[in-house]
N, C-alpha and C positions, 0 to 999 in steps of 0.2 A: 504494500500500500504506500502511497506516495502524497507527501503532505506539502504544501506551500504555504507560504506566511507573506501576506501583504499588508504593511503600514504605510500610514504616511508621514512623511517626513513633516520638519516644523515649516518649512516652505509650501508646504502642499501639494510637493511629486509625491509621487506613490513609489515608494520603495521595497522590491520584491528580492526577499530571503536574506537581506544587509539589513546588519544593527550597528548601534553605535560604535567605537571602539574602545575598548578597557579604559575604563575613567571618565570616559564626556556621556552626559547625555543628554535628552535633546530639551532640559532647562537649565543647563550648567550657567549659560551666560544672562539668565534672568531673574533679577530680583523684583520683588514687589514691596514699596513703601508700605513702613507701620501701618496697621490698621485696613490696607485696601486687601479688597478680596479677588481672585486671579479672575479673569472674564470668564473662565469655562463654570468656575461657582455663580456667577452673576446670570449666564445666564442657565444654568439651572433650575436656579431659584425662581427666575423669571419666568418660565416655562414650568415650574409648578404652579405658581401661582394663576398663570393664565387657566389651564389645565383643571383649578378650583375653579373657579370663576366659568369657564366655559361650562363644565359639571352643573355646578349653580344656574345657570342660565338654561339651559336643557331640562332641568329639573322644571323650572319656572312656566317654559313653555308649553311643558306636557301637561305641566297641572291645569293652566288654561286653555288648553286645548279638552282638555277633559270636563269643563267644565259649561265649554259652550254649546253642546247639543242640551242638558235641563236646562239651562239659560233660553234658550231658542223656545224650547215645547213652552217653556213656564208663559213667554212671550205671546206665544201663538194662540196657547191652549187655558192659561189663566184664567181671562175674562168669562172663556166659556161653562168654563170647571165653578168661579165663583157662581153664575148663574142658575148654574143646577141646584146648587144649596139653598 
C-alpha cells in the first residue's frame, strides 16, 4: 500500500512528501505581540460564533414558519368558528 502526504506550505504551494528540515519550522520566524491572538484562532472563533448565530436564526425561522399555517386558519376560519357559538 502506498501513502502520500500533501501540505501546504506557509506561502500556499502545496508541498508533496517534503517537510521542514531539522530545526525550522514553518513558525520559526513568527512572533505575535503580548496579548494578540494568531489569525487562525481569530478566525475560529469567528466562525463559531457565526455558526451560533446562523443555528439561532434557522431555529427562528422554522419556528415561524410553523407557526403561520394556525395563524392563517385562525385568520380565515375565526370569525366563522366565533359565529357558530
Amino acid at each position: 500500500m502506498t501513502t502520500a502526504t500533501i501540505s501546504l506550505s506557509p506561502t500556499g504551494r502545496p508541498t508533496v512528501g517534503r517537510s521542514a528540515p531539522a530545526g525550522r519550522s514553518a513558525t520559526a520566524g513568527r512572533t505575535t505581540p503580548a496579548g494578540a491572538t494568531p489569525a487562525s484562532a481569530l478566525s475560529t472563533t469567528r466562525a463559531a460564533v457565526l455558526s451560533v448565530l446562523g443555528s439561532m436564526l434557522a431555529i427562528g425561522v422554522a419556528a415561524i414558519g410553523v407557526l403561520v399555517v394556525p395563524i392563517a386558519a385562525l385568520v380565515a376560519f375565526g370569525p366563522a368558528l366565533l359565529q357558530a357559538f
